[in-house]
BAFI-3210 file (N, C-alpha, C; in Angstrom, 3 decimals, decimal comma, padded with zeros to 6 digits):
// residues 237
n [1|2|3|4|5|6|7|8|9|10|11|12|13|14|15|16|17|18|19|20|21|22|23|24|25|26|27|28|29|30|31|32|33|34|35|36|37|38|39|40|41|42|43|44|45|46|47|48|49|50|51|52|53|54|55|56|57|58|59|60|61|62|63|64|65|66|67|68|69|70|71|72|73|74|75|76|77|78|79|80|81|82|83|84|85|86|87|88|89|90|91|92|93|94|95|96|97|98|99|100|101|102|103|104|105|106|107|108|109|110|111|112|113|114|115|116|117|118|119|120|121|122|123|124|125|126|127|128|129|130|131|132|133|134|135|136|137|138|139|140|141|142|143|144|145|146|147|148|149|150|151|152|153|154|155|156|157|158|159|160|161|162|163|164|165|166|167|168|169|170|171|172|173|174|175|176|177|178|179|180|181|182|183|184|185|186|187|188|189|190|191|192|193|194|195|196|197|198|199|200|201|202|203|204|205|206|207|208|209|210|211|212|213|214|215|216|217|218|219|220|221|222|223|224|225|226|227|228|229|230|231|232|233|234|235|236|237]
n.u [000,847|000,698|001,840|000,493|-002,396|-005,210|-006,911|-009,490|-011,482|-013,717|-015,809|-016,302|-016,616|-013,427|-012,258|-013,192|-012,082|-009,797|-007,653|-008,229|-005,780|-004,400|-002,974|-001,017|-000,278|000,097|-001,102|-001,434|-002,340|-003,388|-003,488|-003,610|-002,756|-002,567|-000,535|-002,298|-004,190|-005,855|-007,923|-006,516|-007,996|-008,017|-005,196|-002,368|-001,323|001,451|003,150|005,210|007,684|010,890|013,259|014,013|011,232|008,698|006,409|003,821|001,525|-001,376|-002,904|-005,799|-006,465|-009,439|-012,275|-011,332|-009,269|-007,584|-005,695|-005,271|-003,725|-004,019|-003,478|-000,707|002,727|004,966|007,461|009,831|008,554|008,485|006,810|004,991|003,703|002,422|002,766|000,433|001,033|002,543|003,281|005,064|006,547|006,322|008,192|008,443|009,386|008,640|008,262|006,617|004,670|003,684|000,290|-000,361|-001,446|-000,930|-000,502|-000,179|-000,481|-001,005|000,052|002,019|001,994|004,224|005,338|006,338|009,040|009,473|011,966|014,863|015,060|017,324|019,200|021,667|022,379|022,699|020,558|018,673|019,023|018,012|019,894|020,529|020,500|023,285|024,119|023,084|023,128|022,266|019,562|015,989|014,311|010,571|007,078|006,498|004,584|002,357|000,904|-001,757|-001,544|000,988|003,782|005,846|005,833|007,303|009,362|010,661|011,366|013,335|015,460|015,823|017,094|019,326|020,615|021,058|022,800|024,888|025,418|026,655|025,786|023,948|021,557|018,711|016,699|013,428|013,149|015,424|017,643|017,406|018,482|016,950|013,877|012,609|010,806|008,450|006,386|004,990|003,669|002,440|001,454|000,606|-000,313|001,555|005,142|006,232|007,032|006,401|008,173|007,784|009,980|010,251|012,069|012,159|012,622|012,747|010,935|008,953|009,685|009,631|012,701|013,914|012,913|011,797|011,339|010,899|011,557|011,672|011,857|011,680|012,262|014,610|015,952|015,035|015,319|018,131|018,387|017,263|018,847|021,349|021,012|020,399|022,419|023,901|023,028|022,751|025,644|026,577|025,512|027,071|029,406|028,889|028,687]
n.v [-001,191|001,966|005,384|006,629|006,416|008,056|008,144|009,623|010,196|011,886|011,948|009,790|007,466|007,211|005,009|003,819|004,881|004,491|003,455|000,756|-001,883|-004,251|-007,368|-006,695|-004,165|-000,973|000,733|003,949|005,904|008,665|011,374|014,746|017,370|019,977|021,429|021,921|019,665|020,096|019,509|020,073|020,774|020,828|021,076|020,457|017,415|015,915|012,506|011,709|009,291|008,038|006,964|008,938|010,022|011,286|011,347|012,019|012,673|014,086|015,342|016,843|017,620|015,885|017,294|016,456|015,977|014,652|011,973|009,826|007,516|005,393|002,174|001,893|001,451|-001,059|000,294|003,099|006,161|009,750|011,516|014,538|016,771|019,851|022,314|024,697|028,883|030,013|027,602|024,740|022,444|019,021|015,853|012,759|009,491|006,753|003,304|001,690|-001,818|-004,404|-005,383|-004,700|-002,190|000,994|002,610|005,890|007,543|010,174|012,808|015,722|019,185|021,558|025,116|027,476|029,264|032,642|034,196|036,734|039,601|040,606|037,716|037,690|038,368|037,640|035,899|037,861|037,528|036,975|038,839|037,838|034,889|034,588|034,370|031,931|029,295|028,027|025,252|024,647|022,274|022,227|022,198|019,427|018,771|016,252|015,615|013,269|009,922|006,954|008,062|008,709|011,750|011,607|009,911|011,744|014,040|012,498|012,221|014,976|016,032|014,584|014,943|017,711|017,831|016,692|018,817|020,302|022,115|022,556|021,001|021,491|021,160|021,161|022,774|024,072|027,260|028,637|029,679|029,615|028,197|025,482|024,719|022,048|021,128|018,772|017,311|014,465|012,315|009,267|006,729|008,009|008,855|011,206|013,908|016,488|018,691|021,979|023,867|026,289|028,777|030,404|032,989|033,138|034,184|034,744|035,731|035,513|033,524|032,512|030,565|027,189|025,073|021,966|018,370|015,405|011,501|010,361|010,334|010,605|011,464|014,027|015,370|015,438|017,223|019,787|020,342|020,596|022,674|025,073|025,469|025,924|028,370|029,532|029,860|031,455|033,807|034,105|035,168|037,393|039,262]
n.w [000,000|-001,126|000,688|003,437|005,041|006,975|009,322|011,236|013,747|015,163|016,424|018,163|020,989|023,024|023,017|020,717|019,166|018,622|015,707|013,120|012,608|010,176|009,450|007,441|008,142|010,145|013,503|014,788|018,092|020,348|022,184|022,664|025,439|027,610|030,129|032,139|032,350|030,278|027,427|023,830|021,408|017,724|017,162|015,248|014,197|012,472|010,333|009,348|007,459|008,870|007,342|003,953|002,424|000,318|001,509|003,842|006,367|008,016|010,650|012,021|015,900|017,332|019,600|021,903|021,728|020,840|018,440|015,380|013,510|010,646|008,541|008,572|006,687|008,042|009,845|010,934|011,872|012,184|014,342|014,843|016,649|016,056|018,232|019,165|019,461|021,946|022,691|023,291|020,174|020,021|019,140|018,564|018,108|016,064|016,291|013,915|013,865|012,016|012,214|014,820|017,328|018,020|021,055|022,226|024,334|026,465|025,466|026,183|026,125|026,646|027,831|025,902|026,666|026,575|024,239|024,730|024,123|023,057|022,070|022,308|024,877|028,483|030,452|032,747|036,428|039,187|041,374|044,262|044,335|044,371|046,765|047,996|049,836|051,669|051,580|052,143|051,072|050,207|049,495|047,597|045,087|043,383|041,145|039,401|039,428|039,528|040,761|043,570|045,540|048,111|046,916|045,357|046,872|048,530|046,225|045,353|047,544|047,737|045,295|045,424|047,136|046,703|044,029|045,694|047,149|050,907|052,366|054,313|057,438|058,248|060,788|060,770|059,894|056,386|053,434|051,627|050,098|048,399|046,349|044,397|041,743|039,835|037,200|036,789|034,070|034,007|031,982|030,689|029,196|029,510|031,818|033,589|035,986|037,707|038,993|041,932|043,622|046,888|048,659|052,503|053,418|051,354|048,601|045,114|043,601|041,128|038,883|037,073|034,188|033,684|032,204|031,990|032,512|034,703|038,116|038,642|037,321|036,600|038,990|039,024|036,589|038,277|040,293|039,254|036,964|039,260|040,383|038,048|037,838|039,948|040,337|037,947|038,259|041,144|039,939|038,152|040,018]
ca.u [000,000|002,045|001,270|000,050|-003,961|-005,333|-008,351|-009,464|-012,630|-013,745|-017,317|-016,617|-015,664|-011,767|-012,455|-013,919|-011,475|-008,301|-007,699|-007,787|-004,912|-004,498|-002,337|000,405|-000,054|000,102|-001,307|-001,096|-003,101|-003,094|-003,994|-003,080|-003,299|-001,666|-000,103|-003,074|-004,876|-006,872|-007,390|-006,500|-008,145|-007,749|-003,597|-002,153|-000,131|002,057|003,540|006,587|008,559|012,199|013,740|013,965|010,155|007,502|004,807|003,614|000,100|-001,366|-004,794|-005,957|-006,834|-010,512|-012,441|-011,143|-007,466|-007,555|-005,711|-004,834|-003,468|-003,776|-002,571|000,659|003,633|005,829|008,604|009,862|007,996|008,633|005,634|005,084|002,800|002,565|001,515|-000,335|001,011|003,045|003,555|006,681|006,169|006,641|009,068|008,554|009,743|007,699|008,431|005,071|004,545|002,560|-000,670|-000,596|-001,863|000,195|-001,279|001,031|-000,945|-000,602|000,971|001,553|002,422|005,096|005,103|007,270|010,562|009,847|012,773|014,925|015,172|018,692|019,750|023,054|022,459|022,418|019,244|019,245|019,251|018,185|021,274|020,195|020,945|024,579|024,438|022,424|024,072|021,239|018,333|015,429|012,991|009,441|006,920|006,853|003,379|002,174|-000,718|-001,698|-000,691|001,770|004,680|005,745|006,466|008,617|010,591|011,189|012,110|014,230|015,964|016,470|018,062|020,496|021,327|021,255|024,249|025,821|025,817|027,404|024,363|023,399|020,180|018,363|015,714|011,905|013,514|016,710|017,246|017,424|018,674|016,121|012,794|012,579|008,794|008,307|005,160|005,197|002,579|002,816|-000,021|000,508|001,039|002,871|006,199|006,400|006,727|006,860|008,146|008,018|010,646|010,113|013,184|012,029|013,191|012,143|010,309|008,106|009,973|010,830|014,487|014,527|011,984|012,669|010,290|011,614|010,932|012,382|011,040|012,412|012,084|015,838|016,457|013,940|016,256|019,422|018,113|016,668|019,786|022,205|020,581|020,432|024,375|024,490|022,277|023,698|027,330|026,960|025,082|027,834|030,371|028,257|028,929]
ca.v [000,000|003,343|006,253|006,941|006,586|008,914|007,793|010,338|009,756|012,936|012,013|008,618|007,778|007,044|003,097|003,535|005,961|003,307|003,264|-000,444|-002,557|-005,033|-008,072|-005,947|-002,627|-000,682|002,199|004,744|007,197|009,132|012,559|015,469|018,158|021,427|021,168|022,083|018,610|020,259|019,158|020,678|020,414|021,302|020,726|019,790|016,459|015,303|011,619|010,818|007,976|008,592|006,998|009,755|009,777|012,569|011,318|013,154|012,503|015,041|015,622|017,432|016,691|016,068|018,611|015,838|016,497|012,754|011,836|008,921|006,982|004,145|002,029|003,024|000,655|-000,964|001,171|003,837|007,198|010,937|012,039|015,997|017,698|021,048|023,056|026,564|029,865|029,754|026,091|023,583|021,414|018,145|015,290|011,432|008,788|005,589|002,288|000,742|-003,094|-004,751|-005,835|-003,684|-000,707|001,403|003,606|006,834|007,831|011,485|014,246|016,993|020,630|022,116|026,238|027,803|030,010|033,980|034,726|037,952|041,019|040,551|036,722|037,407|039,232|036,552|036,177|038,217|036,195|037,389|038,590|037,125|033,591|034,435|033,837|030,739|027,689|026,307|025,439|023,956|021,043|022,491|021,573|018,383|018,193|015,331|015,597|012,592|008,875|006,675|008,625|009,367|013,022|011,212|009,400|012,970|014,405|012,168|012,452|016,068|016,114|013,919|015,861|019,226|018,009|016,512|019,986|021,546|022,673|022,297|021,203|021,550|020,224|022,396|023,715|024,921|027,992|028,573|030,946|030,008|027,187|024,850|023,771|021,482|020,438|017,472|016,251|012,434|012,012|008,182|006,072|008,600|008,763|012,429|013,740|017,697|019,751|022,829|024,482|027,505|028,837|031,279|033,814|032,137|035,201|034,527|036,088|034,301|033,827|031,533|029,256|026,971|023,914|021,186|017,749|014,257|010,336|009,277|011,070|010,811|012,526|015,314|016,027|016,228|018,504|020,940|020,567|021,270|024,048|025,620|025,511|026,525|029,663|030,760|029,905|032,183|035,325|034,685|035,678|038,493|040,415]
ca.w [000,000|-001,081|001,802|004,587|005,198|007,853|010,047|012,378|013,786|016,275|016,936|018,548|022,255|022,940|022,520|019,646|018,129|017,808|014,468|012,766|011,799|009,405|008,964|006,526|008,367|011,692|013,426|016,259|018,269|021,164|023,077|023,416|026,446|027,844|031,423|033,175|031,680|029,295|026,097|022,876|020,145|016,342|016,932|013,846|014,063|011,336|010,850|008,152|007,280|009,063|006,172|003,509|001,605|000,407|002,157|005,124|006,763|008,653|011,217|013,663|017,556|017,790|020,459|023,192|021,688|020,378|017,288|014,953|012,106|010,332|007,277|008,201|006,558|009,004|009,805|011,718|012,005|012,794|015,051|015,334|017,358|015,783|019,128|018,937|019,867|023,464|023,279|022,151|019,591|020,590|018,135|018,884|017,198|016,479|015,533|013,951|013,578|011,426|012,845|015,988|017,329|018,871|021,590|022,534|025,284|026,483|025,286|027,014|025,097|027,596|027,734|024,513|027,177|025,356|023,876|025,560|022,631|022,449|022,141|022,689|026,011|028,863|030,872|034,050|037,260|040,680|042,653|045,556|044,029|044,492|048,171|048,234|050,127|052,637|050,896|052,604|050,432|050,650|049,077|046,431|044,273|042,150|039,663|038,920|039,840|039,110|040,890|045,281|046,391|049,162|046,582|044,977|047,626|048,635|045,076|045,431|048,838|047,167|044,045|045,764|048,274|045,177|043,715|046,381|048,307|051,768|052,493|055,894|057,865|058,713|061,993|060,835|059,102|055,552|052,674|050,505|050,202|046,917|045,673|042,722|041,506|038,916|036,483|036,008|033,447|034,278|031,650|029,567|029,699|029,083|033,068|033,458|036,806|037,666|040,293|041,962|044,684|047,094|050,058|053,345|053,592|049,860|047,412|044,215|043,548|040,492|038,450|036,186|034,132|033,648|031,328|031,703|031,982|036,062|039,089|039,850|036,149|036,818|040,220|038,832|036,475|039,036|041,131|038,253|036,969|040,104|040,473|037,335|037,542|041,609|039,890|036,929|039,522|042,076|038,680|037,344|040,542]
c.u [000,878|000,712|000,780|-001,595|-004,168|-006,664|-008,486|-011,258|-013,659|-015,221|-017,286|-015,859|-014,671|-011,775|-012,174|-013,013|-010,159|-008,909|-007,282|-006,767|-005,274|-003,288|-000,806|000,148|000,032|-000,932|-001,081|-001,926|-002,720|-004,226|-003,405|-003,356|-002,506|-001,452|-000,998|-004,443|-005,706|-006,568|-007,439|-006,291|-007,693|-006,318|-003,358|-001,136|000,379|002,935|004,042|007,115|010,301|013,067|013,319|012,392|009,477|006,341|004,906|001,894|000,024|-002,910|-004,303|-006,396|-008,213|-010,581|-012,105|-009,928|-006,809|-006,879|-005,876|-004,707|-003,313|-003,496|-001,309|001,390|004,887|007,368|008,818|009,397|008,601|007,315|005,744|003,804|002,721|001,802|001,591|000,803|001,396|003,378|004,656|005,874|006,499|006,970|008,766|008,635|008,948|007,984|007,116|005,991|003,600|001,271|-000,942|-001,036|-001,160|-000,436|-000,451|000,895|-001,095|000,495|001,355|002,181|002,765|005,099|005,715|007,851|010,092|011,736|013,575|015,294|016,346|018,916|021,299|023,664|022,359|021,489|019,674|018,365|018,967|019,712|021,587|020,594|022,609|024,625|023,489|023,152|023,435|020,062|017,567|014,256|011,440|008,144|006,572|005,061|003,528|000,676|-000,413|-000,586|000,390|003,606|004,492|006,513|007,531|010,028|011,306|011,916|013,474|015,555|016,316|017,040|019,054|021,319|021,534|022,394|024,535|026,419|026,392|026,323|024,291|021,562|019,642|016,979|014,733|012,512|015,037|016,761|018,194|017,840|017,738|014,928|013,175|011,280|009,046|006,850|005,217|003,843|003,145|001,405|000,700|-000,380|001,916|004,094|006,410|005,883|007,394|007,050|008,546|008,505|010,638|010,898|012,505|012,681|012,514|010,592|008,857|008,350|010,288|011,901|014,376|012,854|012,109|010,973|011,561|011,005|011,713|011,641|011,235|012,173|013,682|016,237|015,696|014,743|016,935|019,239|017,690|017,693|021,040|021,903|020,458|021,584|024,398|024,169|023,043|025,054|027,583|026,377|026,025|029,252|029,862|028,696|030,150]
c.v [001,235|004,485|005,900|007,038|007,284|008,534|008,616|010,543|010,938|012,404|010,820|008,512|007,116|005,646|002,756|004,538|005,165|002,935|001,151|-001,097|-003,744|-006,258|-007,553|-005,018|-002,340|000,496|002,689|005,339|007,628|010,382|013,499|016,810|019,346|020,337|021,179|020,629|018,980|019,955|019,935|020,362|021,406|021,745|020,082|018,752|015,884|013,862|011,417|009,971|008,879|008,449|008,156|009,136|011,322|012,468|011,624|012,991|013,462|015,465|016,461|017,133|017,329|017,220|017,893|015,608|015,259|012,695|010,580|008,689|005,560|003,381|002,304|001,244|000,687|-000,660|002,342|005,393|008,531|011,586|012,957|016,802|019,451|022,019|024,841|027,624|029,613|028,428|025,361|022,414|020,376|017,181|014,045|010,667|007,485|004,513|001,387|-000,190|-003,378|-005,373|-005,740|-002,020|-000,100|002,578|004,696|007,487|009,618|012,053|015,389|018,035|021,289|024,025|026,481|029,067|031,219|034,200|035,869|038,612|040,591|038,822|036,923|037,906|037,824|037,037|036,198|037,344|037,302|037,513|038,480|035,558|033,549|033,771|032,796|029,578|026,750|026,244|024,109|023,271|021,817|022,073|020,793|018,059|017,553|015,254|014,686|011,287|008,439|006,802|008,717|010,723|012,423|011,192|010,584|013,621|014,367|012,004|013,796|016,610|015,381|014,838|017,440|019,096|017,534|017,497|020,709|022,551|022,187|022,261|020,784|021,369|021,600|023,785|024,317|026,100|028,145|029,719|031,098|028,126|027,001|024,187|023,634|021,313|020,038|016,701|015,248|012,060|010,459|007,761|006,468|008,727|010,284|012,999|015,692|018,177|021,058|023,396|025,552|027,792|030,239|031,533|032,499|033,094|035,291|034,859|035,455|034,610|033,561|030,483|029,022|025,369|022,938|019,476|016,136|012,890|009,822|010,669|011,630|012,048|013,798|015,808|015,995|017,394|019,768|021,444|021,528|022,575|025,148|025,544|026,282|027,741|030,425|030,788|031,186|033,834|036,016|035,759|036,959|039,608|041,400]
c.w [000,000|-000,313|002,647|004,495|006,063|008,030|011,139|012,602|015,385|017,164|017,732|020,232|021,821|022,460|021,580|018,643|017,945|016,457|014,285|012,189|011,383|009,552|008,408|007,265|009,493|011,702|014,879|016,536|019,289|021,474|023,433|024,582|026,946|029,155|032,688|033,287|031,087|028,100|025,015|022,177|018,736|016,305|015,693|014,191|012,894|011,775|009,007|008,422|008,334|007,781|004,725|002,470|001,673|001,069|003,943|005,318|007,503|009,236|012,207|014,624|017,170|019,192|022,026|023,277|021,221|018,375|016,611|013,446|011,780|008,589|007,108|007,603|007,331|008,880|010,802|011,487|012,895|013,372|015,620|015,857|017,505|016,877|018,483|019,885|021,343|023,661|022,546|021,528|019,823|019,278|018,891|017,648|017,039|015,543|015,273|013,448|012,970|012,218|014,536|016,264|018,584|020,161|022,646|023,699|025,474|026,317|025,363|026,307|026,783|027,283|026,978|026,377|026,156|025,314|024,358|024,284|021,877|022,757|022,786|024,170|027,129|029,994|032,605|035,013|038,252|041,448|043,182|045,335|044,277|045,795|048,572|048,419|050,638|051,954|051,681|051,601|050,919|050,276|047,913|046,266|043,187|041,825|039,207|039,300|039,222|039,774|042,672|045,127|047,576|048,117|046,097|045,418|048,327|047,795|044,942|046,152|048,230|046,279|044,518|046,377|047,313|044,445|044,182|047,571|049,683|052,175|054,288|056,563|058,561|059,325|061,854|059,544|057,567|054,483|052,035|050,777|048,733|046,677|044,722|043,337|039,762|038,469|035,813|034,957|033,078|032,654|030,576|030,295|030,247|030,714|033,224|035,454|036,222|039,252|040,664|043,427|045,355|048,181|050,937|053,550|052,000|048,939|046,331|043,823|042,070|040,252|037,057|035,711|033,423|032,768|031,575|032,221|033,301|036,584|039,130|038,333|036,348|038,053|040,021|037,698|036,955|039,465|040,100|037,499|037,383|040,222|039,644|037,353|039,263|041,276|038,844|037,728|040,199|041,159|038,205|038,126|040,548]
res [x|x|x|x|x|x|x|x|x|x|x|x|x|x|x|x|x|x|x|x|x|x|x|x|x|x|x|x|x|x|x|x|x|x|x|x|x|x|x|x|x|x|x|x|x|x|x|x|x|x|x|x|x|x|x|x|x|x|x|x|x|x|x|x|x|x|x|x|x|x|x|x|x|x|x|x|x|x|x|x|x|x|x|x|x|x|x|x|x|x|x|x|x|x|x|x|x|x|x|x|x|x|x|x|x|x|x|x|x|x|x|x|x|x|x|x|x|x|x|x|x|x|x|x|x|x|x|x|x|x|x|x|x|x|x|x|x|x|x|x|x|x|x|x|x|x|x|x|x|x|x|x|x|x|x|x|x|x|x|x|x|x|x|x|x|x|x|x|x|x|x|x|x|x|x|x|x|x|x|x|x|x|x|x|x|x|x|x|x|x|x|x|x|x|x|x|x|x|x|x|x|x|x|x|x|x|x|x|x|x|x|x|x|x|x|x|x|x|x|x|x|x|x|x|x|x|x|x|x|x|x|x|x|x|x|x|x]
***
């Protein structure tokens, strides 16, 4: 079968919206949603061959943010989630099989970072981050199962003294507080925090989002980042 077929079926529940495979063919679907779990619809997703070809399929998310495809020939796929205005487009790769259906689950559209006027200018930093050494854990939200706030926690007390940080317990005092809050949209892989460093007092120092597939990877990125951003402050002065 040469191309790509496209089955997108908006009016039907989720069940009923897996596209059919065949014997010779595959297919995929999925969902997609902003960060706040809403869904968004009329996203444009595109799905190419990786191997070099002209063919290019292409729908949009039903009004429940639902896509799919089918007839695909087995092989490996470029899967793009063209998001709207403020949002990152999202790139997955997909290996269909013949006579399976592949189901991608959620997809979450992460915030689009504005740009600063000047690129070449580097992005100013609280100068209060210079003198940040004790930092106290505060608190760790999870949206959505699948995932422990302990284990998190306990994953970023690690990587923060790894970095060079001191971290310190309720009753002792602090330069600065660290709150995440982490959507696990369980059983995607796709696992977003967001870190926000403040005074003890409420000010924010420092916030940062963050994207990766493990708890412990999502805390050395917070931690490292944070080095890197009170390292390059304490230099500026």
């Amino acid at each position: 079968m040469r191309g790509l077929l496209i089955a997108l079926t908006a009016s039907l529940a989720f069940a009923q919206l897996r596209p059919s495979s065949s014997e010779y063919s595959g297919a995929l679907f999925g969902q997609v949603i902003d960060l706040s779990g809403a869904e968004t619809p009329n996203v444009w997703v595109k799905l190419k061959p990786v191997a070099p070809s002209q063919n290019t399929a292409t729908v949009k998310t039903d009004q429940l943010g639902r896509f799919s495809f089918a007839g695909l020939q087995p092989q490996k796929y470029e899967l793009k989630v063209e998001a709207p205005p403020g949002f990152q487009s999202v790139v997955r790769i997909v290996d269909v099989i013949a006579g399976k259906n592949i189901d991608l689950g959620i997809i979450t559209l992460l915030i689009l970072q504005s740009p600063s006027d000047d690129d070449t200018q580097p992005v100013q930093l609280d100068q209060r981050l210079a003198s940040i050494r004790r930092i106290r854990i505060g608190s760790i939200a999870q949206i959505g199962p699948g995932e422990s706030s302990e284990l998190l926690r306990t994953a970023l007390r690690t990587q923060l003294r790894q970095t060079g940080f001191t971290v310190v317990d309720a009753e002792d005092n602090a330069d600065a507080i660290l709150n995440v809050t982490a959507w696990s949209f369980w059983p995607n892989t796709e696992i977003v925090a967001l870190a926000v460093l403040k005074t003890p007092d409420g000010d924010s120092l420092w916030e940062k989002e963050f994207q990766s597939r493990n708890i412990f990877g999502r805390a050395e990125a917070i931690a490292r980042m944070l080095r890197k951003d009170v390292t390059l402050t304490a230099k500026s002065r």
